[in-house]
mmCIF file as gemmi writes it, N, C-alpha and C atoms, coordinates in Angstrom:
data_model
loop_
_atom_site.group_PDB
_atom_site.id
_atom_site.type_symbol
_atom_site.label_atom_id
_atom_site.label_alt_id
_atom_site.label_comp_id
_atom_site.label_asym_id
_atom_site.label_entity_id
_atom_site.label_seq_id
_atom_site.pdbx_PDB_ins_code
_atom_site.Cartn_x
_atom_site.Cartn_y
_atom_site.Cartn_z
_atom_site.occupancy
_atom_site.B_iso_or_equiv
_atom_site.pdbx_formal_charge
_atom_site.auth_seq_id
_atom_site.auth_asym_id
_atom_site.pdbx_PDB_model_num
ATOM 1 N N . UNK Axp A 1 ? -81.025 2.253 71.536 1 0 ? 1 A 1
ATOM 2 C CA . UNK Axp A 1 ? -80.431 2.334 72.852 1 0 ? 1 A 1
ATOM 3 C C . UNK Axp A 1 ? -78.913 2.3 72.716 1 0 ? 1 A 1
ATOM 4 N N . UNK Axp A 2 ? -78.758 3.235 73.652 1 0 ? 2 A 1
ATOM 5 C CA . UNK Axp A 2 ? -76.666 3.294 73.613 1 0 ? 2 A 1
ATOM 6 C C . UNK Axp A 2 ? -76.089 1.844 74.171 1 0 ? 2 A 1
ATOM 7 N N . UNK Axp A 3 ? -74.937 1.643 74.406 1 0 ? 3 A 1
ATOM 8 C CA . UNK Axp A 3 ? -74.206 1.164 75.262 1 0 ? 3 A 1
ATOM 9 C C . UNK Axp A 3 ? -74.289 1.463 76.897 1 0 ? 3 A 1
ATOM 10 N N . UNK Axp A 4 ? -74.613 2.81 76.632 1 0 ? 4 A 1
ATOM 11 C CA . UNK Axp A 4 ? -74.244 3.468 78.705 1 0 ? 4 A 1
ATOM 12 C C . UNK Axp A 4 ? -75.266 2.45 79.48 1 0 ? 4 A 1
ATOM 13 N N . UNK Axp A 5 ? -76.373 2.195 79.142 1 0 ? 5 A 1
ATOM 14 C CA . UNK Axp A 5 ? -76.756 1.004 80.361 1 0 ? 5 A 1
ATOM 15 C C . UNK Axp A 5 ? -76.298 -0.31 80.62 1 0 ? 5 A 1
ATOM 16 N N . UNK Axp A 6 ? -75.252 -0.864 79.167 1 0 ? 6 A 1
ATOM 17 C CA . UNK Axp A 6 ? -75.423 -2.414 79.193 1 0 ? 6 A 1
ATOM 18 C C . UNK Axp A 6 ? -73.462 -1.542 80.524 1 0 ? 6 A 1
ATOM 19 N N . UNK Axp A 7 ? -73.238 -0.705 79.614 1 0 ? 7 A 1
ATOM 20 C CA . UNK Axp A 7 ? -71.857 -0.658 80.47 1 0 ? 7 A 1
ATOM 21 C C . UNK Axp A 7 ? -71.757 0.001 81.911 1 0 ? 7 A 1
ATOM 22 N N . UNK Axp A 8 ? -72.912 0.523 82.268 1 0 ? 8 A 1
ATOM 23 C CA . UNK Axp A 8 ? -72.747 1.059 83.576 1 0 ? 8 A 1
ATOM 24 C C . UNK Axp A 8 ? -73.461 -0.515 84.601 1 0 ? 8 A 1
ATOM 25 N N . UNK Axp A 9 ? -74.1 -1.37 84.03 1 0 ? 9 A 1
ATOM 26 C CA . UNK Axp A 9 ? -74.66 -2.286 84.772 1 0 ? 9 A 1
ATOM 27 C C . UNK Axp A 9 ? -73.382 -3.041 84.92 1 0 ? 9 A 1
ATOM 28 N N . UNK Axp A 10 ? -72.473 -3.397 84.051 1 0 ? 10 A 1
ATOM 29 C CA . UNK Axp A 10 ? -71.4 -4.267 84.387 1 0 ? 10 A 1
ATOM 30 C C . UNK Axp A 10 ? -70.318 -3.598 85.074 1 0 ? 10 A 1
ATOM 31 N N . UNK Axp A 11 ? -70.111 -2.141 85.345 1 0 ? 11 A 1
ATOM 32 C CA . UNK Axp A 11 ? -69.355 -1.956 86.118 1 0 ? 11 A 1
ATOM 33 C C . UNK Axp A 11 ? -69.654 -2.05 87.647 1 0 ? 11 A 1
ATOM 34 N N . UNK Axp A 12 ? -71.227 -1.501 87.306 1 0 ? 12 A 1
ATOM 35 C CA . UNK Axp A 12 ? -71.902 -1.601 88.794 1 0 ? 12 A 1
ATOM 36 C C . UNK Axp A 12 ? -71.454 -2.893 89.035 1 0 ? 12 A 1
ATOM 37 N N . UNK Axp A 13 ? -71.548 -4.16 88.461 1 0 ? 13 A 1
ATOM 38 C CA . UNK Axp A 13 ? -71.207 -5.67 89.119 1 0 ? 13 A 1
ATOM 39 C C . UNK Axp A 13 ? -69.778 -5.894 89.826 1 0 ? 13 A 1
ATOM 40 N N . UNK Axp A 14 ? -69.193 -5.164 88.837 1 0 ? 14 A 1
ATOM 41 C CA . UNK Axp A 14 ? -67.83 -5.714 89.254 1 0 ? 14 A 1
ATOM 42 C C . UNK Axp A 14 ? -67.503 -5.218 90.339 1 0 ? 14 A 1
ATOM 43 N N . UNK Axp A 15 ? -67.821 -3.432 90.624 1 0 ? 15 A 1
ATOM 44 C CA . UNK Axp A 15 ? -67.625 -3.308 92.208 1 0 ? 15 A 1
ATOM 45 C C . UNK Axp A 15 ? -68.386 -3.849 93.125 1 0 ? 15 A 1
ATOM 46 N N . UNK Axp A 16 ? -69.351 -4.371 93.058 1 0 ? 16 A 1
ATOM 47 C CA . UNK Axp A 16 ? -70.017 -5.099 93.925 1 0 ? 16 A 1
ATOM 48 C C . UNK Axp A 16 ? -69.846 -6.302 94.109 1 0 ? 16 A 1
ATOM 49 N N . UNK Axp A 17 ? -69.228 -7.409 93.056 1 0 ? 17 A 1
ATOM 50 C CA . UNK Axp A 17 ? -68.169 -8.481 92.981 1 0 ? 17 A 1
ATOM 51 C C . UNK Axp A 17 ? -67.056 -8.194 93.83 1 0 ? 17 A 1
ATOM 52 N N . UNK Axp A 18 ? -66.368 -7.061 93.696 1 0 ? 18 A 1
ATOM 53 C CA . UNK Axp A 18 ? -65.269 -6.365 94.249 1 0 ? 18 A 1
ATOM 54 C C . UNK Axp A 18 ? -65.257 -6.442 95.779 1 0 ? 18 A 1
ATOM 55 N N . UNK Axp A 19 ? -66.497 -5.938 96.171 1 0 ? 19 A 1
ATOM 56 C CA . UNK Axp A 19 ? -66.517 -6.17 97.799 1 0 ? 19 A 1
ATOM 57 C C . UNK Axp A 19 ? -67.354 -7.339 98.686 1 0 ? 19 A 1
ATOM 58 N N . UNK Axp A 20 ? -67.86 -8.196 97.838 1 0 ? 20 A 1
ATOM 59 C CA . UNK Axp A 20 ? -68.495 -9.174 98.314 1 0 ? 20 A 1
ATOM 60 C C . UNK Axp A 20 ? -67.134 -10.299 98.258 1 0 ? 20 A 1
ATOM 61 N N . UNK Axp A 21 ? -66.358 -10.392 97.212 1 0 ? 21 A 1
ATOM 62 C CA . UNK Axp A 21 ? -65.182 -10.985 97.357 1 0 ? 21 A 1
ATOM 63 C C . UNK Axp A 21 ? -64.18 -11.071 98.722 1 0 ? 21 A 1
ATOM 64 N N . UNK Axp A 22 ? -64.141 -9.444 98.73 1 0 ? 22 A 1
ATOM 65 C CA . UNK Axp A 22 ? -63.333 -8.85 100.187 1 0 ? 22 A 1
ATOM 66 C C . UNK Axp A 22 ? -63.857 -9.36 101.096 1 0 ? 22 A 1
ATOM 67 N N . UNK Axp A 23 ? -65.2 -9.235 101.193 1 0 ? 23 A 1
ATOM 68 C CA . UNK Axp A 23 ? -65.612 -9.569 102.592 1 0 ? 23 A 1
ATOM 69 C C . UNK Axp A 23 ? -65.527 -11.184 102.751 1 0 ? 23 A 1
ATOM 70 N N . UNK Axp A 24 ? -65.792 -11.679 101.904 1 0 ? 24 A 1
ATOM 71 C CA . UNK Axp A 24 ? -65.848 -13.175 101.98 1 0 ? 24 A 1
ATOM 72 C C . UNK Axp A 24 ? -64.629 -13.949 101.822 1 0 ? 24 A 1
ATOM 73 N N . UNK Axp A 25 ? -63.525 -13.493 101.259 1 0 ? 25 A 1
ATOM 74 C CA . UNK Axp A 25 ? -62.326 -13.843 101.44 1 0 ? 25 A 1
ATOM 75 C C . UNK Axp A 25 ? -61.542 -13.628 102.443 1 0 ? 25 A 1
ATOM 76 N N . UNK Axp A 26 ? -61.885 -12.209 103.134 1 0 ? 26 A 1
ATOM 77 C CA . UNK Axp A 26 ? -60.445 -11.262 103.953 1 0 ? 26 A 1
ATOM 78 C C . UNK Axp A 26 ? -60.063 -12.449 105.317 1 0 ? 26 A 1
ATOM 79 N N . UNK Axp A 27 ? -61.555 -12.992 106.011 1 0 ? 27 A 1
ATOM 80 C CA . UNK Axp A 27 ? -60.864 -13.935 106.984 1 0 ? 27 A 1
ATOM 81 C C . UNK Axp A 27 ? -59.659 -14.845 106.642 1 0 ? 27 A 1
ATOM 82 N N . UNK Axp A 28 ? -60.113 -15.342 105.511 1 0 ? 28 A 1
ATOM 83 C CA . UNK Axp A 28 ? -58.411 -16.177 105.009 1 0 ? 28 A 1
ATOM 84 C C . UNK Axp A 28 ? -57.187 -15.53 104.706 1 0 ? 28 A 1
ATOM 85 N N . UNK Axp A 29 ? -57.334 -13.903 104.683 1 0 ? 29 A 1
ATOM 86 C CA . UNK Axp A 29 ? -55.867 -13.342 104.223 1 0 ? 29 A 1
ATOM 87 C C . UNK Axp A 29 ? -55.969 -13.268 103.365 1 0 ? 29 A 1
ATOM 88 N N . UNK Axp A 30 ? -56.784 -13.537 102.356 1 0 ? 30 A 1
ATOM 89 C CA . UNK Axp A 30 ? -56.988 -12.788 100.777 1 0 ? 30 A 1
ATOM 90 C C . UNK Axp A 30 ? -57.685 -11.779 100.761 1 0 ? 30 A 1
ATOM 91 N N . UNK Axp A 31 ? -56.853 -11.126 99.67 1 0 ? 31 A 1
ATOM 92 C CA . UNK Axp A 31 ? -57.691 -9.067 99.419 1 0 ? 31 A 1
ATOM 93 C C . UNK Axp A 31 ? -57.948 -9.533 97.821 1 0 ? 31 A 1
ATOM 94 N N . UNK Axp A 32 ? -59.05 -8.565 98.028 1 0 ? 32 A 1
ATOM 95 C CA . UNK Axp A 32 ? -60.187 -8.425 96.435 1 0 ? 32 A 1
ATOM 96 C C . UNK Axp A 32 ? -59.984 -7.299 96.189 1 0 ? 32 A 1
ATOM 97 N N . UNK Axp A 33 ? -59.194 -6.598 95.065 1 0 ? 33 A 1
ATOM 98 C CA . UNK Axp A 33 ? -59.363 -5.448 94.299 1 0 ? 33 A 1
ATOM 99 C C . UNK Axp A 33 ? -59.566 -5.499 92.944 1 0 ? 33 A 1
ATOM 100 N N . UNK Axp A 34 ? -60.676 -4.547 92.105 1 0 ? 34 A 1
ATOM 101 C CA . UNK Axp A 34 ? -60.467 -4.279 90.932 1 0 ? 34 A 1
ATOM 102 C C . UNK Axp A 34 ? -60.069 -2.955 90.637 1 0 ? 34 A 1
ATOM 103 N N . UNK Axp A 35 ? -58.932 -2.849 89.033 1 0 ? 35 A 1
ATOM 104 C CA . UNK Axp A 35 ? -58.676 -1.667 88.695 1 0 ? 35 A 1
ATOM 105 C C . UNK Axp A 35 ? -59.192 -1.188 87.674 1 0 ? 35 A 1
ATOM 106 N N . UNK Axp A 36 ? -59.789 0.278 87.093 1 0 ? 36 A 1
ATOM 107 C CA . UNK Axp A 36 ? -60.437 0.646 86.15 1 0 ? 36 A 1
ATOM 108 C C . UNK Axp A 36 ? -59.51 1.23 85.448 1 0 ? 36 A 1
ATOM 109 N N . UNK Axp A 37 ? -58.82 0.398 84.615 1 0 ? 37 A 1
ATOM 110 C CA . UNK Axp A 37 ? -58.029 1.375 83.468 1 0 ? 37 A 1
ATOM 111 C C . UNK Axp A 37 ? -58.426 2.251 82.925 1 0 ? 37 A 1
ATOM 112 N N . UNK Axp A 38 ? -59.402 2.557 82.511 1 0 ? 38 A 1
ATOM 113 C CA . UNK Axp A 38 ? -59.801 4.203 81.526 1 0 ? 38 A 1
ATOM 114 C C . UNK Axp A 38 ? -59.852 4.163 80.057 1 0 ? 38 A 1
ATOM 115 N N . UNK Axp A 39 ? -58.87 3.612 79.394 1 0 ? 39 A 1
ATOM 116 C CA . UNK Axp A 39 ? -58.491 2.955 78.393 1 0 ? 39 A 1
ATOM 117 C C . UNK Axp A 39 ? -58.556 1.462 78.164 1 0 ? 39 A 1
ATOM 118 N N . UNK Axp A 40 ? -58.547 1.184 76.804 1 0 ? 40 A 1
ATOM 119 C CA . UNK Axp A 40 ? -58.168 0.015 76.805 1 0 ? 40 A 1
ATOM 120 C C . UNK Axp A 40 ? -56.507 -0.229 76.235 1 0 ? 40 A 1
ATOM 121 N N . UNK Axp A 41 ? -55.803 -1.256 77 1 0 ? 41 A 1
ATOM 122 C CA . UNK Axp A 41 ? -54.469 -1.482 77.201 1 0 ? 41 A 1
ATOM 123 C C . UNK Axp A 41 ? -53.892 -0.692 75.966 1 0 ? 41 A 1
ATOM 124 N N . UNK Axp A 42 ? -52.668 -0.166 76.134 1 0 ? 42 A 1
ATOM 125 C CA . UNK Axp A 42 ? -51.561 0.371 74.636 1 0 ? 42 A 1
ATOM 126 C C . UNK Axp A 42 ? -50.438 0.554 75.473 1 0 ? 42 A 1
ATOM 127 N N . UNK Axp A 43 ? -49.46 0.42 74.208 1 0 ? 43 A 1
ATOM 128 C CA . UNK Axp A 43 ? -48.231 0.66 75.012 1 0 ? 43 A 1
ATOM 129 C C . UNK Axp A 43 ? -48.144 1.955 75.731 1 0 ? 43 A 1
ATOM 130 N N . UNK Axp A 44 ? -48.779 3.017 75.728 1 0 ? 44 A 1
ATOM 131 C CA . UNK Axp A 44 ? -49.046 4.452 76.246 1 0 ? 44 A 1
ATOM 132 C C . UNK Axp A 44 ? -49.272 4.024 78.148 1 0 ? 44 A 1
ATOM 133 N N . UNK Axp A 45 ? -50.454 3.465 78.073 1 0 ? 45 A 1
ATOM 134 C CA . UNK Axp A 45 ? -50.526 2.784 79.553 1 0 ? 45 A 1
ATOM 135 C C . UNK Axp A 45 ? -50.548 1.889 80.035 1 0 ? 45 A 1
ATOM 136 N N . UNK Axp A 46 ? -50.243 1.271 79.563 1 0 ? 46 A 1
ATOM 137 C CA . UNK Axp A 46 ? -49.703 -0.34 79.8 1 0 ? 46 A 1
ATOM 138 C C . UNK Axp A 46 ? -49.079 0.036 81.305 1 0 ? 46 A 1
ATOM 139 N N . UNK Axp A 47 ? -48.03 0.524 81.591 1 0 ? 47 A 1
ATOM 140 C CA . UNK Axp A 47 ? -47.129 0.598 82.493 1 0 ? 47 A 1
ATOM 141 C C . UNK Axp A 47 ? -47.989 1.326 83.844 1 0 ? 47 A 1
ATOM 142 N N . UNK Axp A 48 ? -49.151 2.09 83.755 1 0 ? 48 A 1
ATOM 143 C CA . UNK Axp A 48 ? -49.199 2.725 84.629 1 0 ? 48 A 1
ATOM 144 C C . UNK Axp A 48 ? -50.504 1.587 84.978 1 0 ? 48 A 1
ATOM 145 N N . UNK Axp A 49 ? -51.228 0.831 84.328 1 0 ? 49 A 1
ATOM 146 C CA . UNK Axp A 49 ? -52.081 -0.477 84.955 1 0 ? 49 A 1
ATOM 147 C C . UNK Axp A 49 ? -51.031 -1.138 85.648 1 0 ? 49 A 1
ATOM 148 N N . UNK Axp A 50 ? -50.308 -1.887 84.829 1 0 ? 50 A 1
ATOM 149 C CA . UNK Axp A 50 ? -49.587 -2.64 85.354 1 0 ? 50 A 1
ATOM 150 C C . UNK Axp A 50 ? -48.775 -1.93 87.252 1 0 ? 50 A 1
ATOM 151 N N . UNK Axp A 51 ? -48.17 -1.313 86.786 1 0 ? 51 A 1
ATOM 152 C CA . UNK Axp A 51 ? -47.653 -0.815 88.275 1 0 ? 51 A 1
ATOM 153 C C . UNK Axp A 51 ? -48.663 -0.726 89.576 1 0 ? 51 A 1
ATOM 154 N N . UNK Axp A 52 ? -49.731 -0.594 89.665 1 0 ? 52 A 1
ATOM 155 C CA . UNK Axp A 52 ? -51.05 -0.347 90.185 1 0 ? 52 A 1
ATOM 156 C C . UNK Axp A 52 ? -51.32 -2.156 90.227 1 0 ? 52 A 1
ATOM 157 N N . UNK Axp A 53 ? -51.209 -2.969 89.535 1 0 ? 53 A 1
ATOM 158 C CA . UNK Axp A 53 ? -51.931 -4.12 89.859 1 0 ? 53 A 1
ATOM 159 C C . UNK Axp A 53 ? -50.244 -4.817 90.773 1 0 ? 53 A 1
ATOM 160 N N . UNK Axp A 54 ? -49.324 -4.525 90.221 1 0 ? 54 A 1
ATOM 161 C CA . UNK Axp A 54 ? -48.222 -5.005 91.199 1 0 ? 54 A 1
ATOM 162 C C . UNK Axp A 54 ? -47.972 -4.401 92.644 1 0 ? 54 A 1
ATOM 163 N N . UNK Axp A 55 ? -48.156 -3.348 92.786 1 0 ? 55 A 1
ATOM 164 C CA . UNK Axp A 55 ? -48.933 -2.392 94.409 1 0 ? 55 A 1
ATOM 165 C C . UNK Axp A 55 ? -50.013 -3.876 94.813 1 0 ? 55 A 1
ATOM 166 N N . UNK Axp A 56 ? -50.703 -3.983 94.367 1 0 ? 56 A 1
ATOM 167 C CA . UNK Axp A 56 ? -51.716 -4.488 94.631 1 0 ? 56 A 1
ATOM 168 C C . UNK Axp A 56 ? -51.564 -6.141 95.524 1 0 ? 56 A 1
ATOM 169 N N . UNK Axp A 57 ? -50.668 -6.718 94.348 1 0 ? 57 A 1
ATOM 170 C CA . UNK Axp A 57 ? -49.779 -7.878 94.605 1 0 ? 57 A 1
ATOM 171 C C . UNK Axp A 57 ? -48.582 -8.194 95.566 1 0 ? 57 A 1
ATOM 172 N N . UNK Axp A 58 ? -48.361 -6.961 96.084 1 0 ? 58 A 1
ATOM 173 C CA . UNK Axp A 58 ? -47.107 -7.053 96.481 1 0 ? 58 A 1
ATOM 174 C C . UNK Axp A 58 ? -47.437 -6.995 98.367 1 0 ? 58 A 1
ATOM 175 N N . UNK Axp A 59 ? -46.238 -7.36 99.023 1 0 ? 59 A 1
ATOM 176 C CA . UNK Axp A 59 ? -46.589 -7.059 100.219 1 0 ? 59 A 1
ATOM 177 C C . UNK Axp A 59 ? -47.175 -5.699 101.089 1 0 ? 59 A 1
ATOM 178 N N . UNK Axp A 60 ? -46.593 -4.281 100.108 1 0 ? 60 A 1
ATOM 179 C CA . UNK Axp A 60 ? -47.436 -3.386 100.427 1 0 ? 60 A 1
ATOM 180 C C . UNK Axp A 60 ? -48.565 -3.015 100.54 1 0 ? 60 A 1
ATOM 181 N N . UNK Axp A 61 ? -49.291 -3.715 99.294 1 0 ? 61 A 1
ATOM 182 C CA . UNK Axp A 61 ? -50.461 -4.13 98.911 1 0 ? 61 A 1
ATOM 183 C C . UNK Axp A 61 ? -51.546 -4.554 100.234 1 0 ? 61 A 1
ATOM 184 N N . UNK Axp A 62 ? -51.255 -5.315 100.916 1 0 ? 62 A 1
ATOM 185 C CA . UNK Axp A 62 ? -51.643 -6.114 101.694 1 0 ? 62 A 1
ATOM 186 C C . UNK Axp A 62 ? -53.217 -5.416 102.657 1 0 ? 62 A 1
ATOM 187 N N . UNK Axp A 63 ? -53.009 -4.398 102.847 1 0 ? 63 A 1
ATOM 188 C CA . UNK Axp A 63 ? -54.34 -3.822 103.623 1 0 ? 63 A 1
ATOM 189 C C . UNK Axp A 63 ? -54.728 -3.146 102.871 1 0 ? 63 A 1
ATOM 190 N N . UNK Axp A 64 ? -54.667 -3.181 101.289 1 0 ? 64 A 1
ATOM 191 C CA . UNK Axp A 64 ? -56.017 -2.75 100.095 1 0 ? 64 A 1
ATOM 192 C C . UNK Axp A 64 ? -56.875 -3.671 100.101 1 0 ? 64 A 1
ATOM 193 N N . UNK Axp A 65 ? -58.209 -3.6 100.188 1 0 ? 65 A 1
ATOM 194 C CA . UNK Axp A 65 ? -58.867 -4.412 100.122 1 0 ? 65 A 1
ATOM 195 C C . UNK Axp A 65 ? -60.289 -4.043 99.61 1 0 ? 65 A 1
ATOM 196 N N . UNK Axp A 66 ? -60.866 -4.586 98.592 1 0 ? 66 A 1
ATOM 197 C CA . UNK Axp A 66 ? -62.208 -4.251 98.35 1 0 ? 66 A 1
ATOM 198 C C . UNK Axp A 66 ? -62.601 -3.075 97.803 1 0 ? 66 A 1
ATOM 199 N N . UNK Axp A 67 ? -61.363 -2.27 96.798 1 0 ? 67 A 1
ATOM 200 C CA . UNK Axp A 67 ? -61.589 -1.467 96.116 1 0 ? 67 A 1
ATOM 201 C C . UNK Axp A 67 ? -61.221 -1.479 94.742 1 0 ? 67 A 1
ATOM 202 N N . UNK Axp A 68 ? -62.532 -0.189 93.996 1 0 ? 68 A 1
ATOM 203 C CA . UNK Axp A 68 ? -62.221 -0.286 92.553 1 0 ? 68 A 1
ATOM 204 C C . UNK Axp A 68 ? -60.727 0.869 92.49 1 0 ? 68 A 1
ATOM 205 N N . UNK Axp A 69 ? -60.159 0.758 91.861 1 0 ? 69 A 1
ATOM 206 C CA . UNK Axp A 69 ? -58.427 1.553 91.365 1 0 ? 69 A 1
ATOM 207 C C . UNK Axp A 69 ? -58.704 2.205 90.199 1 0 ? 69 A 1
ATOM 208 N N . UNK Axp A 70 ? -58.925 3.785 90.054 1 0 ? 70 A 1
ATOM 209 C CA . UNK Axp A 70 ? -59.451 4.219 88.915 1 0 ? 70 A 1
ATOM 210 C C . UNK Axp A 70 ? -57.409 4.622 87.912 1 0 ? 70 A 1
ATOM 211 N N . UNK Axp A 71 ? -57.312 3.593 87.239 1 0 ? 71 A 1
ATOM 212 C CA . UNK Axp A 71 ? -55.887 3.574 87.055 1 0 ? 71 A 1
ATOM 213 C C . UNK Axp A 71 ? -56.005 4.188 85.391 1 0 ? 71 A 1
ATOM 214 N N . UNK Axp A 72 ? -56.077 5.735 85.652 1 0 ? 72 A 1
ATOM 215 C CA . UNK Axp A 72 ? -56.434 6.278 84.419 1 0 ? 72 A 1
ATOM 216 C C . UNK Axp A 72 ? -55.449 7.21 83.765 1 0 ? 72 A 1
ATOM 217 N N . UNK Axp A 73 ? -54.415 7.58 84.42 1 0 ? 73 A 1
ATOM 218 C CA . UNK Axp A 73 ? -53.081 8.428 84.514 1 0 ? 73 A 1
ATOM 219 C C . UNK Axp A 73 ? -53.766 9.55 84.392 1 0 ? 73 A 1
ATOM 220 N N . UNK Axp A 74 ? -54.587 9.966 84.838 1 0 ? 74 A 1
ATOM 221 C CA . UNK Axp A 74 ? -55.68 10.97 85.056 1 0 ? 74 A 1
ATOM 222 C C . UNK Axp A 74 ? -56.542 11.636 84.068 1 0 ? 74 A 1
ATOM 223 N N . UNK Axp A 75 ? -56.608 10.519 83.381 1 0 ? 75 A 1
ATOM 224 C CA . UNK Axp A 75 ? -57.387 10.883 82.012 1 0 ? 75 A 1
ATOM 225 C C . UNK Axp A 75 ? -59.003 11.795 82.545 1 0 ? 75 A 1
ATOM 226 N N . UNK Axp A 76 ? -59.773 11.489 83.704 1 0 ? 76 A 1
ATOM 227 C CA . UNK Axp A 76 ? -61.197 11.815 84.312 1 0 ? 76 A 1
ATOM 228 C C . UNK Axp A 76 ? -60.547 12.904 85.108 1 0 ? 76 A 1
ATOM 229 N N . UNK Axp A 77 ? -59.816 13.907 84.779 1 0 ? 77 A 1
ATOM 230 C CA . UNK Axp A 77 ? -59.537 14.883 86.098 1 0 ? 77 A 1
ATOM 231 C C . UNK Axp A 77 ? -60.271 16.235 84.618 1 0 ? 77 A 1
């Protein structure tokens, strides 16, 4: 057996972590997002996760809520 089931079951979680968070937090003013880097971290994209999780953090940020961020510098196009 591959990997593709143990890794598509844990992504399935995390977006579904992702919006059960949202919903259960948002009355207090907290937002739940996860981002899907594509990669794993290098100095190559380091910068373009990072910028995407500070959006996220920041006051602009503020009415994202409860989504996955496919933060891939368009590696899936």
């Amino acid at each position: 057996m591959t990997a593709a089931p143990v890794y598509s079951m844990a992504k399935a979680a995390i977006n579904n972590l992702t919006h059960a968070l949202a919903s259960e937090l948002g009355p207090r003013g907290i937002t739940a997002n996860a981002v899907a880097p594509g990669y794993t971290r290098t100095d190559a994209n380091a910068s373009v996760i990072a910028a995407v999780v500070a959006f996220l953090a920041s006051d602009e940020g503020h009415w994202v809520t409860g989504q996955t961020i496919e933060a891939s510098g368009g590696y899936k196009l």
